[in-house]
N, CA, C, O and CB atoms as a CASP TS submission, in Angstrom:
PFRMAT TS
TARGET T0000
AUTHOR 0000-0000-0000
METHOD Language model
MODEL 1
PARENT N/A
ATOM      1  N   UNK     1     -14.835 -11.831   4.487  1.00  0.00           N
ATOM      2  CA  UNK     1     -13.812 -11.058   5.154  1.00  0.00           C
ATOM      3  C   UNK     1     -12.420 -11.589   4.851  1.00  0.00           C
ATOM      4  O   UNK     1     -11.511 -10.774   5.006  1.00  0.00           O
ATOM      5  CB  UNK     1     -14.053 -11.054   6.641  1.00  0.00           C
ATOM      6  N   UNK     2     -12.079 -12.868   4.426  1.00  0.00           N
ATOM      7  CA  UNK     2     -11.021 -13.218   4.318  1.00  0.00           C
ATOM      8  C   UNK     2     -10.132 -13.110   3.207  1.00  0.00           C
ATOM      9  O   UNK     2      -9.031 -13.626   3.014  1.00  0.00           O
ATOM     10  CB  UNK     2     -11.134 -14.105   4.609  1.00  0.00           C
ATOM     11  N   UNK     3     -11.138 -11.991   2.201  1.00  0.00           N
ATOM     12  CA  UNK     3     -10.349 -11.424   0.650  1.00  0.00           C
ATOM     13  C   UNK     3      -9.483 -10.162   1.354  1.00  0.00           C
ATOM     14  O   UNK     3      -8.671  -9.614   0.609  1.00  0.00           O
ATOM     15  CB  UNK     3     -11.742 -10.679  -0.905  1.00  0.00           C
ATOM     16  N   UNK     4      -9.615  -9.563   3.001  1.00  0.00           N
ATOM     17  CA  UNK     4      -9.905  -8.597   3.246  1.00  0.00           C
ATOM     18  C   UNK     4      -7.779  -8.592   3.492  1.00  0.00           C
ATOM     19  O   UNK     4      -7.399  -8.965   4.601  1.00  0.00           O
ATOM     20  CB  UNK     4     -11.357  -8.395   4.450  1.00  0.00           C
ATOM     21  N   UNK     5      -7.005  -8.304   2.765  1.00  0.00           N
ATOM     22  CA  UNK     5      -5.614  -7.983   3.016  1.00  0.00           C
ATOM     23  C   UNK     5      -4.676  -6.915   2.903  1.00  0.00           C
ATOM     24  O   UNK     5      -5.157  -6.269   1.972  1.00  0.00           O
ATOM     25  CB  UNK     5      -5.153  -8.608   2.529  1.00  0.00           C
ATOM     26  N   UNK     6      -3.880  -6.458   3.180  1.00  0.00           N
ATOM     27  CA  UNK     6      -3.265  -5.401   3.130  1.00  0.00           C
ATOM     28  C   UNK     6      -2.597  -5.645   1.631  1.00  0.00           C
ATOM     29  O   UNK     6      -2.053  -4.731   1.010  1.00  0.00           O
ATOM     30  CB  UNK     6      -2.347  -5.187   4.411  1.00  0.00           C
ATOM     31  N   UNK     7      -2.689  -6.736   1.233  1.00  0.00           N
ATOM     32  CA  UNK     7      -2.148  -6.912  -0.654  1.00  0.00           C
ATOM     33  C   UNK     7      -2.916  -6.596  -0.993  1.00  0.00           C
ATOM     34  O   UNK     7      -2.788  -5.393  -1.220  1.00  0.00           O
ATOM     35  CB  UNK     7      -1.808  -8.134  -1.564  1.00  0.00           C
ATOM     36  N   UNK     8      -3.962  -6.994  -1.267  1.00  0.00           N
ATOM     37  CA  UNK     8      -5.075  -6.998  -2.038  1.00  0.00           C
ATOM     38  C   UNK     8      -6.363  -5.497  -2.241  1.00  0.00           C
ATOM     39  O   UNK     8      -7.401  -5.487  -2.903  1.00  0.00           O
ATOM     40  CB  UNK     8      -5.686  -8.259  -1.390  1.00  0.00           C
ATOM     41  N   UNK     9      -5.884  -4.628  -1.574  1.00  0.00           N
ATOM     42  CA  UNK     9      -7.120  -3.864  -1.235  1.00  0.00           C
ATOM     43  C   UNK     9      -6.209  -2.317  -1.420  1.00  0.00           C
ATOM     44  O   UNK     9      -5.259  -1.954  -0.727  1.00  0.00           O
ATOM     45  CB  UNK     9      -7.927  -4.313   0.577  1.00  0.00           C
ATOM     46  N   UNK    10      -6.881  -1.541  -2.642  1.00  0.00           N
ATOM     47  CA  UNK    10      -6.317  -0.207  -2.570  1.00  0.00           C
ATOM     48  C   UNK    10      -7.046   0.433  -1.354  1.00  0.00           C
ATOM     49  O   UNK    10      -7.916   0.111  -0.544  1.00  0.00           O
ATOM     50  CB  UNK    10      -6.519   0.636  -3.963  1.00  0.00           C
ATOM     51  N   UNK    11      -5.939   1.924  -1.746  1.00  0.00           N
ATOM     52  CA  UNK    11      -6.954   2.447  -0.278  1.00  0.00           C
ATOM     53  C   UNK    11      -8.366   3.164  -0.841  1.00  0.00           C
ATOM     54  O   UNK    11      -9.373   3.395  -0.172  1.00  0.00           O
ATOM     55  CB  UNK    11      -5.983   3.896   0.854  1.00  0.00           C
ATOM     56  N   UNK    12      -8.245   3.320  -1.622  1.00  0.00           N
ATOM     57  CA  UNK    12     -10.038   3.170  -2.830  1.00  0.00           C
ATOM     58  C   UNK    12     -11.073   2.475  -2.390  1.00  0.00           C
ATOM     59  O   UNK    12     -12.230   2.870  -2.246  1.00  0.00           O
ATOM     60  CB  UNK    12      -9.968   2.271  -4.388  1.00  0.00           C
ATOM     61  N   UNK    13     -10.452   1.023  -2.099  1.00  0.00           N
ATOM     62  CA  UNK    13     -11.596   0.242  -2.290  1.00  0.00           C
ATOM     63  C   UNK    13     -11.792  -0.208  -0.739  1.00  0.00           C
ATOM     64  O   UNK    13     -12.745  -0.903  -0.386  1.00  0.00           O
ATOM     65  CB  UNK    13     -11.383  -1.014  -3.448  1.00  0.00           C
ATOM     66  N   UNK    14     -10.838   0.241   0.104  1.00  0.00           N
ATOM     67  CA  UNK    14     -10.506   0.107   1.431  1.00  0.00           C
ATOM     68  C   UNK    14     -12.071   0.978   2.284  1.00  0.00           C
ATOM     69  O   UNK    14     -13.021   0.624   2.982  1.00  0.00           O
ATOM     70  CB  UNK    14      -8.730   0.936   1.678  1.00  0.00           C
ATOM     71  N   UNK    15     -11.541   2.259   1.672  1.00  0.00           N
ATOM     72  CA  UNK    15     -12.192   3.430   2.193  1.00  0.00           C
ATOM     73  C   UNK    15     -13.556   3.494   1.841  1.00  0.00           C
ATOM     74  O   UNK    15     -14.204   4.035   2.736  1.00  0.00           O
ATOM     75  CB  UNK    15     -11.565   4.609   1.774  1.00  0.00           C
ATOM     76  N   UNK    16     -14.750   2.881   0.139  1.00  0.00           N
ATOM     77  CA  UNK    16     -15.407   2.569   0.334  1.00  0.00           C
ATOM     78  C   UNK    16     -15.865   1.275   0.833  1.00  0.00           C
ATOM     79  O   UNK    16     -17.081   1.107   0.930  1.00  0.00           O
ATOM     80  CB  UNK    16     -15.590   2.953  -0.238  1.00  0.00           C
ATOM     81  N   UNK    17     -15.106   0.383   1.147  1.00  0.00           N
ATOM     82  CA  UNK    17     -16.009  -0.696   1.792  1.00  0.00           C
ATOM     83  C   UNK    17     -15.920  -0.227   3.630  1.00  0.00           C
ATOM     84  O   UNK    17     -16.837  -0.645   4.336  1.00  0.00           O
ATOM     85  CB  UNK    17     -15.237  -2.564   1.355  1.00  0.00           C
ATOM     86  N   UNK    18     -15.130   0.376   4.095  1.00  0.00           N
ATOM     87  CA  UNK    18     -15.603   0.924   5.592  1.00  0.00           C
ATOM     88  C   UNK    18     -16.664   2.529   4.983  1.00  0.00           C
ATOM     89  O   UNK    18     -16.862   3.244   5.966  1.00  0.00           O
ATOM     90  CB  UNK    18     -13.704   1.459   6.875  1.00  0.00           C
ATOM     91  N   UNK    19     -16.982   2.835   4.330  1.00  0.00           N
ATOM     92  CA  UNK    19     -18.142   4.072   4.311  1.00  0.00           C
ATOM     93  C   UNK    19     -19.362   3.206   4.385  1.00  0.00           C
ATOM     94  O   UNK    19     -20.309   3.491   5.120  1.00  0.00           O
ATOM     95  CB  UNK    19     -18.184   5.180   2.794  1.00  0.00           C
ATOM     96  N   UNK    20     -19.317   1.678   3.278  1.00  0.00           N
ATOM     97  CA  UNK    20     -20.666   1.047   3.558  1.00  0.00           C
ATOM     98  C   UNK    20     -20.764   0.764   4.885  1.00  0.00           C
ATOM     99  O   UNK    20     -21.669   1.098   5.650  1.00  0.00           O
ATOM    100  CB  UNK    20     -20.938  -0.185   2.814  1.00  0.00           C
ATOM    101  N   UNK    21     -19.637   0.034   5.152  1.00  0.00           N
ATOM    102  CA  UNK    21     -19.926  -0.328   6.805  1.00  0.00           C
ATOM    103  C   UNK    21     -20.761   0.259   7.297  1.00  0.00           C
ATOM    104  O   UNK    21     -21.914  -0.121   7.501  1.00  0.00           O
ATOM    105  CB  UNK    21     -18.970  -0.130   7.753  1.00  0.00           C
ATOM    106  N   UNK    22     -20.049   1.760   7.677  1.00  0.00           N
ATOM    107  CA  UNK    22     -20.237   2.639   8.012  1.00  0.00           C
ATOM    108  C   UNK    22     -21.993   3.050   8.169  1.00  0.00           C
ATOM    109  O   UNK    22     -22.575   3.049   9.253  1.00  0.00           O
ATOM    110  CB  UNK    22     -19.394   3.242   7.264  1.00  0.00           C
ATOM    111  N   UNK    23     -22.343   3.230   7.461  1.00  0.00           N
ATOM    112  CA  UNK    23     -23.788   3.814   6.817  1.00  0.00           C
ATOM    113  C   UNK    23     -24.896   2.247   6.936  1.00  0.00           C
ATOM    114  O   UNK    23     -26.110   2.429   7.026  1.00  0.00           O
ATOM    115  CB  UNK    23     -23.463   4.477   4.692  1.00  0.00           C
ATOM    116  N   UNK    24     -24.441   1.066   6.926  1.00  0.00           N
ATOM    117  CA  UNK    24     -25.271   0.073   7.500  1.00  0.00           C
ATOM    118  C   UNK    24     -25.363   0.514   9.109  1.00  0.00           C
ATOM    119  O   UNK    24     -26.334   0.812   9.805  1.00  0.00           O
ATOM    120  CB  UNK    24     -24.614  -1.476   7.222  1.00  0.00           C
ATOM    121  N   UNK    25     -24.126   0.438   9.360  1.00  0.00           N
ATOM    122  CA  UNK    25     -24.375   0.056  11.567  1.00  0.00           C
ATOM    123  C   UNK    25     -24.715   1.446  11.725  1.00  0.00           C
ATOM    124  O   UNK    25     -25.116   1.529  12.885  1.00  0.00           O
ATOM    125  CB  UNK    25     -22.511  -0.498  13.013  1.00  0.00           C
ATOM    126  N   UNK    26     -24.798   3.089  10.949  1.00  0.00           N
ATOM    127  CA  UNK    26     -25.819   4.201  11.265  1.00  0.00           C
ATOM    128  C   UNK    26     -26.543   4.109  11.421  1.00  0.00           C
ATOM    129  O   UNK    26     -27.002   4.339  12.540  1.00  0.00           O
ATOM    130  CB  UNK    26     -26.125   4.923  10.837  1.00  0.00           C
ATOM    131  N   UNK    27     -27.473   3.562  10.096  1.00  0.00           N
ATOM    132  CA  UNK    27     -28.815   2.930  10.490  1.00  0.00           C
ATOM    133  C   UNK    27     -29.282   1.938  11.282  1.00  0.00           C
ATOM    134  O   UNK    27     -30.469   1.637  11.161  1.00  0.00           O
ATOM    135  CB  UNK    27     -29.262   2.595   9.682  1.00  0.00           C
ATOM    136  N   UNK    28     -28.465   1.242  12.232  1.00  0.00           N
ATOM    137  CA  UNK    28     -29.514   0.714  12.760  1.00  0.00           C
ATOM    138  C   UNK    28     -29.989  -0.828  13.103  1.00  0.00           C
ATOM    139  O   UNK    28     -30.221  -1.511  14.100  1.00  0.00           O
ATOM    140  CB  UNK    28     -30.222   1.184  12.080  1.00  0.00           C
ATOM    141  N   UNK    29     -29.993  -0.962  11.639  1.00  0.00           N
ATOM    142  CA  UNK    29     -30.920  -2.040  11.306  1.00  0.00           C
ATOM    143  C   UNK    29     -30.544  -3.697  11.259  1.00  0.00           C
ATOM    144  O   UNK    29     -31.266  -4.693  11.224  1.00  0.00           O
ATOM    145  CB  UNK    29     -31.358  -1.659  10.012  1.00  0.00           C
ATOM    146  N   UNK    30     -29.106  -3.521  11.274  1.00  0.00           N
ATOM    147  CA  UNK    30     -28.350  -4.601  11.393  1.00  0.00           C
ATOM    148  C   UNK    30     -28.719  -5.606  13.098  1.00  0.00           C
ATOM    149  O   UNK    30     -28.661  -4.939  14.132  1.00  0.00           O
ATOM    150  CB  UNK    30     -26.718  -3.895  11.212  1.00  0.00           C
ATOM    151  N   UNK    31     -28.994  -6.817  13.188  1.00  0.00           N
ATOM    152  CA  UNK    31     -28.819  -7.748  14.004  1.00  0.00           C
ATOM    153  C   UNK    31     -27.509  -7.646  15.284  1.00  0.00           C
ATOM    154  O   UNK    31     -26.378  -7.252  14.998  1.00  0.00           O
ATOM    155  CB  UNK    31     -28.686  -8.825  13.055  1.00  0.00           C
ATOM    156  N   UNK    32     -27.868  -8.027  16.541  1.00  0.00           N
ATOM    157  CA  UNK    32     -26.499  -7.449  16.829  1.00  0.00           C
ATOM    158  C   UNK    32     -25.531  -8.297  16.399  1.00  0.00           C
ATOM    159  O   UNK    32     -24.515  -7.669  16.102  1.00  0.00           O
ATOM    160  CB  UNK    32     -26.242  -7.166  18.228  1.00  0.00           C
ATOM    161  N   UNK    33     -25.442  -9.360  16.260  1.00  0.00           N
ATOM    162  CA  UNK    33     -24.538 -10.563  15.681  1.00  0.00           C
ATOM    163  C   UNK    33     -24.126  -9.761  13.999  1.00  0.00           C
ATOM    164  O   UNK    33     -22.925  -9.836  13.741  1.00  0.00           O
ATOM    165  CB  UNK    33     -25.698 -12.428  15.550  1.00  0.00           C
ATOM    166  N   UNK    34     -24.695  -9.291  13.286  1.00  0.00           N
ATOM    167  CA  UNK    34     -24.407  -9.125  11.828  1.00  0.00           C
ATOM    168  C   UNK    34     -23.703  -7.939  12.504  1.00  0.00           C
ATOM    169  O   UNK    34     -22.476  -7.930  12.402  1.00  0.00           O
ATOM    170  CB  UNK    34     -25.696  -8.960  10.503  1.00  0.00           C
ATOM    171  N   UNK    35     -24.293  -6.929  13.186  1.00  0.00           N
ATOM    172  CA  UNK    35     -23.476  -5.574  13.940  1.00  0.00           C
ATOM    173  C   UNK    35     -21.874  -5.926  14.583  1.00  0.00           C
ATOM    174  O   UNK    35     -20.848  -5.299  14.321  1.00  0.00           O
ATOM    175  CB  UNK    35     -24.540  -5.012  15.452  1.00  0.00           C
ATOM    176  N   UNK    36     -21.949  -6.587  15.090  1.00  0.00           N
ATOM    177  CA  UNK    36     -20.247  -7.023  15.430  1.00  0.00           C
ATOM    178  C   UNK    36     -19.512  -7.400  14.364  1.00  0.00           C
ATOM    179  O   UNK    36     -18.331  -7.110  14.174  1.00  0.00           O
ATOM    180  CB  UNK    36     -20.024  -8.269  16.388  1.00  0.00           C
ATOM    181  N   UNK    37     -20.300  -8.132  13.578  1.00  0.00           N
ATOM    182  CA  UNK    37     -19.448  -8.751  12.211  1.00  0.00           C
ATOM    183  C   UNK    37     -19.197  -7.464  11.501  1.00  0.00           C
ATOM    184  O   UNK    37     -18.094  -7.514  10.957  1.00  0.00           O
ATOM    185  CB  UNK    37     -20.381  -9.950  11.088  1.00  0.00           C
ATOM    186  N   UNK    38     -19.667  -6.594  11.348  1.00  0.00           N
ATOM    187  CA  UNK    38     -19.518  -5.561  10.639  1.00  0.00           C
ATOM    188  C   UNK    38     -18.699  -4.180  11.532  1.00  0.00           C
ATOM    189  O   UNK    38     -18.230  -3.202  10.949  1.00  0.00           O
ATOM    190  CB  UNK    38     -20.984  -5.306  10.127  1.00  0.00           C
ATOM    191  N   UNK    39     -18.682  -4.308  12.474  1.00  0.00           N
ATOM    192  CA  UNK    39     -17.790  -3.713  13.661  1.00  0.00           C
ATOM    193  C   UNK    39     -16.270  -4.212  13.347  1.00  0.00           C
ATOM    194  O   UNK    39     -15.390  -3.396  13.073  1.00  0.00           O
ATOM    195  CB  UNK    39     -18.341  -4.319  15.291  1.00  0.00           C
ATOM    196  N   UNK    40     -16.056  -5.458  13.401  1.00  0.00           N
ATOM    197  CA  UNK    40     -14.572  -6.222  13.238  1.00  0.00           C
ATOM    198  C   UNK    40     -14.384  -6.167  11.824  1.00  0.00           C
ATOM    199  O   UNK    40     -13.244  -5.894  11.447  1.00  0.00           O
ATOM    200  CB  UNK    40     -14.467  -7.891  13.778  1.00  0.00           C
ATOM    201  N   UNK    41     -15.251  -6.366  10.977  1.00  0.00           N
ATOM    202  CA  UNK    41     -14.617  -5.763   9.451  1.00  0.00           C
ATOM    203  C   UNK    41     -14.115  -4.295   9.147  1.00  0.00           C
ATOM    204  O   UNK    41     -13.483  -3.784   8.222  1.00  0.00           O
ATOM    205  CB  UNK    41     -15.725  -5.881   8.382  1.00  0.00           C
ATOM    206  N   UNK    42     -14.593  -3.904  10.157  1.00  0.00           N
ATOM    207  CA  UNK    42     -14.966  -2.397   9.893  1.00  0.00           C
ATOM    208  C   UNK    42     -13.077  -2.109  10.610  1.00  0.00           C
ATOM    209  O   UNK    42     -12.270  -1.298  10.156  1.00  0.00           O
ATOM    210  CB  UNK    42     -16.873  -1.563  11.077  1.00  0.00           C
ATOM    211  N   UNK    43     -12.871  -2.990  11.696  1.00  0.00           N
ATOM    212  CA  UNK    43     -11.287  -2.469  12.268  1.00  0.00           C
ATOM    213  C   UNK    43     -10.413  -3.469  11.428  1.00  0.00           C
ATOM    214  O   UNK    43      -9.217  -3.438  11.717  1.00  0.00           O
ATOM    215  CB  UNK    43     -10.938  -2.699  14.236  1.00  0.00           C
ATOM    216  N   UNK    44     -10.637  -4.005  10.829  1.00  0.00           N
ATOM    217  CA  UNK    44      -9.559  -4.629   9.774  1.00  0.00           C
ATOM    218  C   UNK    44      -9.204  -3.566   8.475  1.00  0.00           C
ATOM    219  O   UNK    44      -8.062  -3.595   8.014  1.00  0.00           O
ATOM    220  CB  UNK    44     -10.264  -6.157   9.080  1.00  0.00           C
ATOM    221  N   UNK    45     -10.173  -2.671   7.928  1.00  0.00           N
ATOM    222  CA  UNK    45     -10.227  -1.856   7.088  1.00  0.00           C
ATOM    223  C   UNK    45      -9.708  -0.657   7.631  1.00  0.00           C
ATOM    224  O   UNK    45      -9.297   0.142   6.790  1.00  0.00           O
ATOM    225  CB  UNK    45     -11.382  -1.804   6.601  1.00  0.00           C
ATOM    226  N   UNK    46      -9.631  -0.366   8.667  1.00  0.00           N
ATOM    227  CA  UNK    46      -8.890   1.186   9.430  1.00  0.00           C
ATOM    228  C   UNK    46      -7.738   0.411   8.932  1.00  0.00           C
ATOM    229  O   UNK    46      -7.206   0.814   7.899  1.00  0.00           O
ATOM    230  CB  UNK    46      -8.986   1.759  11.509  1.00  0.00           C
ATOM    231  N   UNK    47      -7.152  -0.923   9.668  1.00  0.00           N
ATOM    232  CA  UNK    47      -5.809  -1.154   9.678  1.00  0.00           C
ATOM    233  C   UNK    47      -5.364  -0.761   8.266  1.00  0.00           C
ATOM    234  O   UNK    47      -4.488   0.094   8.145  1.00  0.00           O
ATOM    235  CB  UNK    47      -5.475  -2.606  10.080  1.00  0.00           C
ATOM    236  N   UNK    48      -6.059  -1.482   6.923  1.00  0.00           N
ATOM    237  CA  UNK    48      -5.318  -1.696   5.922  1.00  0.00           C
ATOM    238  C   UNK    48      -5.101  -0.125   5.762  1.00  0.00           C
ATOM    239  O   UNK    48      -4.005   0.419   5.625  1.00  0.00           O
ATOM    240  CB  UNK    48      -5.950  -2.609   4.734  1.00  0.00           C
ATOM    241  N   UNK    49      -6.493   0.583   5.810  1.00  0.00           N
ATOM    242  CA  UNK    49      -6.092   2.352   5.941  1.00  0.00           C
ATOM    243  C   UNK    49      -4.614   3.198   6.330  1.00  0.00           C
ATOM    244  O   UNK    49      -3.807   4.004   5.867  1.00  0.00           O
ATOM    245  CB  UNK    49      -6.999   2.878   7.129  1.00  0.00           C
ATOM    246  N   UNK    50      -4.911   2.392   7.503  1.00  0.00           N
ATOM    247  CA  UNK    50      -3.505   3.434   8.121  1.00  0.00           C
ATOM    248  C   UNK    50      -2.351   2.732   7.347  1.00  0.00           C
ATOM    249  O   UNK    50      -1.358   3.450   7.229  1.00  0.00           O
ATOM    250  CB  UNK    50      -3.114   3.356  10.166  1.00  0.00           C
ATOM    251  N   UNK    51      -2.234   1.224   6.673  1.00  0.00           N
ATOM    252  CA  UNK    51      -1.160   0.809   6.548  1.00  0.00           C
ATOM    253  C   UNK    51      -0.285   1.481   5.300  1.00  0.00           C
ATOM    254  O   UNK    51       0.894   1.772   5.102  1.00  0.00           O
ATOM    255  CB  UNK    51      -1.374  -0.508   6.518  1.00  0.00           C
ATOM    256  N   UNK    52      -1.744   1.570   4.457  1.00  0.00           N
ATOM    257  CA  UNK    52      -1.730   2.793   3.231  1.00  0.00           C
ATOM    258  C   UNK    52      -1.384   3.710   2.996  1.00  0.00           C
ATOM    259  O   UNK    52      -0.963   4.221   1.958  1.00  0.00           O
ATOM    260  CB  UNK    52      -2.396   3.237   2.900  1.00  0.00           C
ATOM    261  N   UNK    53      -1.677   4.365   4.973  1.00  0.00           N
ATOM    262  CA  UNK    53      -1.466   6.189   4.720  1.00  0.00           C
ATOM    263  C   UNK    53       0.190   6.515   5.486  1.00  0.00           C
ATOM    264  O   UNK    53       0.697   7.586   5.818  1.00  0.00           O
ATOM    265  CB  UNK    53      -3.103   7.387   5.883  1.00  0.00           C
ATOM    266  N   UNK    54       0.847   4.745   5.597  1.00  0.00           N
ATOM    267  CA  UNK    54       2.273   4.952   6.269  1.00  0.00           C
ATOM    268  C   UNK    54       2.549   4.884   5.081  1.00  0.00           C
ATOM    269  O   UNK    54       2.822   5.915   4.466  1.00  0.00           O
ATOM    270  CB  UNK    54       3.049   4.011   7.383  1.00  0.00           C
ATOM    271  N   UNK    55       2.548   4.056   4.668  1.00  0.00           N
ATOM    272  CA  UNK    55       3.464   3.556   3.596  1.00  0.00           C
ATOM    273  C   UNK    55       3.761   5.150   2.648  1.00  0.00           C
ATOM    274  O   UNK    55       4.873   5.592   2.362  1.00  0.00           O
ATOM    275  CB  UNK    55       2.552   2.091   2.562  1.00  0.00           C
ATOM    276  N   UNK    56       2.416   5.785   2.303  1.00  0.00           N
ATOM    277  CA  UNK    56       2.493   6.874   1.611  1.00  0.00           C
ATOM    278  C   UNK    56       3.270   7.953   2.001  1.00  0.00           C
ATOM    279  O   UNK    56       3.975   8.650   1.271  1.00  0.00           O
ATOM    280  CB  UNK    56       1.434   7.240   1.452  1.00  0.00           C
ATOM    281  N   UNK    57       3.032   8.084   3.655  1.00  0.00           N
ATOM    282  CA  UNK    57       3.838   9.477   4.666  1.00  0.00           C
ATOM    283  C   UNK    57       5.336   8.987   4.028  1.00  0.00           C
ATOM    284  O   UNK    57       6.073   9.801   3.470  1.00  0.00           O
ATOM    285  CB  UNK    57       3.716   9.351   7.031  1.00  0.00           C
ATOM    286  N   UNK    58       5.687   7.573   4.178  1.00  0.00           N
ATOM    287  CA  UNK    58       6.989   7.471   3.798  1.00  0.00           C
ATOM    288  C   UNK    58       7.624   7.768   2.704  1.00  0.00           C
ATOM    289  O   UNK    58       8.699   8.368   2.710  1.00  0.00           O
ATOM    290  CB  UNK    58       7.254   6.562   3.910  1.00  0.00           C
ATOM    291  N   UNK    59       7.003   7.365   1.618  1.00  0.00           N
ATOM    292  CA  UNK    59       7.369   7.959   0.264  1.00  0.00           C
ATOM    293  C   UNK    59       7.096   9.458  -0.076  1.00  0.00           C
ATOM    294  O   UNK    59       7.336   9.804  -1.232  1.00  0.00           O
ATOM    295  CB  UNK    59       6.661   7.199  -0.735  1.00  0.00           C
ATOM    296  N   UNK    60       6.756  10.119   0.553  1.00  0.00           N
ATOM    297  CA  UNK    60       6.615  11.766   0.370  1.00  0.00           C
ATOM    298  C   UNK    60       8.045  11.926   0.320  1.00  0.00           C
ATOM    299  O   UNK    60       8.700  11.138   1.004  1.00  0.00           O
ATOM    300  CB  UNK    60       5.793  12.772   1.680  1.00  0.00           C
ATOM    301  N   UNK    61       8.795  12.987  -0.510  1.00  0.00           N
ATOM    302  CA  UNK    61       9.948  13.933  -0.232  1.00  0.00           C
ATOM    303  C   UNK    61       9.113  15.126   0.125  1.00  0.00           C
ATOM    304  O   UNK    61       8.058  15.666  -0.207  1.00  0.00           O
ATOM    305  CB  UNK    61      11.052  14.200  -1.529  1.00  0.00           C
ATOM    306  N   UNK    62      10.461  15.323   1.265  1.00  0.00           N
ATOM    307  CA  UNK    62      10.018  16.970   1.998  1.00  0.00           C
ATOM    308  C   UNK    62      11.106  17.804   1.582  1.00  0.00           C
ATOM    309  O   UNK    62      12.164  17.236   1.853  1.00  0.00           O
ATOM    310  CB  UNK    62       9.933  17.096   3.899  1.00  0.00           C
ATOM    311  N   UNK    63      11.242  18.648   1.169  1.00  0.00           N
ATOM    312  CA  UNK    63      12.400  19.421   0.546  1.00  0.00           C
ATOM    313  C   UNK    63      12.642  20.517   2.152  1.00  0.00           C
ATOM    314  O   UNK    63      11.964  21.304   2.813  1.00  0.00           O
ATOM    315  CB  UNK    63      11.806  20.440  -1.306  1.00  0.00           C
ATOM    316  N   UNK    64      14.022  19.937   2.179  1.00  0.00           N
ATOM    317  CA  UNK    64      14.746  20.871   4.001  1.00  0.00           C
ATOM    318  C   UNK    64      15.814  21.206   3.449  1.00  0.00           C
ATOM    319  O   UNK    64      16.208  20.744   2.378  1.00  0.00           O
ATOM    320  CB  UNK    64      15.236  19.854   5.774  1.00  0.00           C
ATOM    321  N   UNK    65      16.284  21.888   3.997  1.00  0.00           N
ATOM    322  CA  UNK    65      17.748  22.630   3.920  1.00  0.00           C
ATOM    323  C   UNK    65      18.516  22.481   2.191  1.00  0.00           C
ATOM    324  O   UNK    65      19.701  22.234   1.969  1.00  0.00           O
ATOM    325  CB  UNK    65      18.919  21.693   5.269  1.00  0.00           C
ATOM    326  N   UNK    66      17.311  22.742   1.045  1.00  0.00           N
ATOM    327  CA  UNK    66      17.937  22.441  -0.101  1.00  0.00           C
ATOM    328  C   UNK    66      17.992  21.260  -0.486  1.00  0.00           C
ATOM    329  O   UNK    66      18.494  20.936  -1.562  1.00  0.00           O
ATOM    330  CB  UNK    66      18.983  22.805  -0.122  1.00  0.00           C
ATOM    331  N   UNK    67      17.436  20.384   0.417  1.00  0.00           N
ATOM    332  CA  UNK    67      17.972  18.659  -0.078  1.00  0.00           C
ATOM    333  C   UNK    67      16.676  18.101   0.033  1.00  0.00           C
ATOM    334  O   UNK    67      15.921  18.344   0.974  1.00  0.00           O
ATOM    335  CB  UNK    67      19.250  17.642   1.058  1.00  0.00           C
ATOM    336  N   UNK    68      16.331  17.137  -1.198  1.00  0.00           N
ATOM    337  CA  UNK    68      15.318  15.981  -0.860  1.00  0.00           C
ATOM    338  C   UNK    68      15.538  15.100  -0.007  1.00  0.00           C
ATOM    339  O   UNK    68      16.527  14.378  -0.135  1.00  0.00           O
ATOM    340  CB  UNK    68      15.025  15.253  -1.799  1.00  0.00           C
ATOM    341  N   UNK    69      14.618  14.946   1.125  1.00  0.00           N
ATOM    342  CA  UNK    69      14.731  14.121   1.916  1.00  0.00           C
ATOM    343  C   UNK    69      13.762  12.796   1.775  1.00  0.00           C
ATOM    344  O   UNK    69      12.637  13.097   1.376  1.00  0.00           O
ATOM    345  CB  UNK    69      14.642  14.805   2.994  1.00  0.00           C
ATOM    346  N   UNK    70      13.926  11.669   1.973  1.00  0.00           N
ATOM    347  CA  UNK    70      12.910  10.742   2.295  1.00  0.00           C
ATOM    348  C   UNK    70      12.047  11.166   3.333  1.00  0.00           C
ATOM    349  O   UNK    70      12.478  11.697   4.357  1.00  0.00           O
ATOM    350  CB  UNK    70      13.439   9.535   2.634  1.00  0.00           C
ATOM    351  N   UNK    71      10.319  10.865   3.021  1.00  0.00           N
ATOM    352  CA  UNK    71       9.577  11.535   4.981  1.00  0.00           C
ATOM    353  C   UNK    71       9.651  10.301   5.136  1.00  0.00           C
ATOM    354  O   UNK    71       9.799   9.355   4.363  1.00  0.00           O
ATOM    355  CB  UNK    71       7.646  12.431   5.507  1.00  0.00           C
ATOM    356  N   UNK    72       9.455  10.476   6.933  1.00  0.00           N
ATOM    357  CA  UNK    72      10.001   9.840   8.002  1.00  0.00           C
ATOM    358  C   UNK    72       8.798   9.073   8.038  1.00  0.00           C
ATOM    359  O   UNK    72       7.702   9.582   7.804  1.00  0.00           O
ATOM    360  CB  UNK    72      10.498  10.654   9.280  1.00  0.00           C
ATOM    361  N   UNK    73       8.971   7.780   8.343  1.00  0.00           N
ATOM    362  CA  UNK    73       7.877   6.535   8.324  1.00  0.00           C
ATOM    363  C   UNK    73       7.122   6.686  10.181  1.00  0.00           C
ATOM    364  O   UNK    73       6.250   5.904  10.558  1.00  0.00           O
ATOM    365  CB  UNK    73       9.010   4.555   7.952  1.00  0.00           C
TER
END
């Protein structure tokens, strides 16, 4: 978990490593101890997510009144 950074991690590789998550703790089968570990990896990877999908909202231009605008963070 500790490769796990908002440098280091596109939102590619972000988004499949929370789908595995994901699809382990569906099934089931995980320990509850390995289940939490994979619960708290699993909210470190939303974060880097959303940090991804600001950063991006921000760099959008929205074209208003004739003018490129920066979107709003």
């Amino acid at each position: 978990m500790s490769n796990l950074t908002k440098e280091n991690l596109t939102f590619e590789q972000a988004l499949a490593q929370l789908e595995t998550i994901l699809s382990k703790l569906d099934r089931g089968e995980a320990p509850l101890a390995e289940a939490m570990d994979l619960y708290k990896e699993g909210l470190v990877l939303v974060e880097v997510l959303n940090n991804h999908l600001n950063k991006a909202q921000g760099e959008l231009k929205v074209f208003t009144d004739g003018q490129w605008q920066q979107g709003e963070n």
